[in-house]
C-alpha positions in Angstrom: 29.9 16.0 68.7 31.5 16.4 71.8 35.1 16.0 72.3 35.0 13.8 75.1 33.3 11.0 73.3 35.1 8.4 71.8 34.9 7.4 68.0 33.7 3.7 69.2 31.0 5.8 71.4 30.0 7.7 68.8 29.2 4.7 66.3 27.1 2.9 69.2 25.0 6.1 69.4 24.8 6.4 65.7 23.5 2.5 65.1 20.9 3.5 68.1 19.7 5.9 66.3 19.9 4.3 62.9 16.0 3.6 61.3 14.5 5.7 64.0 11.8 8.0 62.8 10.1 11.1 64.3 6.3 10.6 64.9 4.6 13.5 62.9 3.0 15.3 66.2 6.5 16.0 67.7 7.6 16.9 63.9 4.7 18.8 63.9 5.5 20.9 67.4 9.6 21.6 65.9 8.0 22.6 62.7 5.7 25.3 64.6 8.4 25.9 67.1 11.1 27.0 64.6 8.9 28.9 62.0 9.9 32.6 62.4 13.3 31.4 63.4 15.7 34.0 62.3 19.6 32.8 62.1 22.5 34.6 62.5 24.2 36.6 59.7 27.3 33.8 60.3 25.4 31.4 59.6 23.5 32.9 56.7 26.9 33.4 55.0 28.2 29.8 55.5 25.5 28.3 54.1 25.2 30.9 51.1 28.6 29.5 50.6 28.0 25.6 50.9 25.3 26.2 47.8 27.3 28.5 45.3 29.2 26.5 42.5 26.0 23.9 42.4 24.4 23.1 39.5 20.6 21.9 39.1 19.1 19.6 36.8 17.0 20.5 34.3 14.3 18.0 35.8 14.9 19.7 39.4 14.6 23.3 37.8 11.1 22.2 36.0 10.1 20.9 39.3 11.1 23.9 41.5 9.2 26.3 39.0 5.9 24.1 39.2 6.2 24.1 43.2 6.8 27.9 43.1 3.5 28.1 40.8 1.4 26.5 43.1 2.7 28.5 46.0 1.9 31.6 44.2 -1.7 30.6 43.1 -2.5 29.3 46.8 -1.5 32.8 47.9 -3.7 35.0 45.5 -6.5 32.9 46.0 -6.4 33.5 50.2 
C-alpha cells in the first residue's frame, strides 16, 4: 500500500473490507473490461517465476486435463 499509511490504518481498512463480496454485475463489467488485457513483459516474467519449482497433484492434474477437454470440445462444436 501506500507508504504514508500506518500499519494500525492499514488493519482498520483490511477488517472493513473483510467478508465483503463483489455483486456479480460489477464482477461481470471487470471481467469484460480486462479481457484482451495484455501485461507487460515485466510482469510476464515475474510471475513465470512465482509458478516454476511448483508441483501439482495428481487430483489437480486429472482435473486440469478434464477442464481443458471441455474447452476444446465447446470450441469445435462452435
Amino acid at each position: 500500500m501506500r507508504e504514508y499509511l500506518t500499519e494500525q490504518h492499514k488493519l482498520r481498512i483490511a477488517e472493513a473490507h473483510n467478508g465483503l463480496s463483489i455483486r456479480p454485475d460489477v464482477r461481470e463489467k471487470i471481467s469484460v473490461k480486462m479481457t484482451g488485457r495484455k501485461l507487460p513483459d515485466e510482469t510476464r516474467r515475474k510471475m513465470s517465476e512465482a509458478r516454476k519449482g511448483r508441483t501439482l497433484t495428481a487430483e489437480h492434474k486429472q482435473k486440469l486435463s478434464e477442464a481443458l477437454k471441455k474447452y476444446h470440445r465447446k470450441l469445435k462444436s462452435i
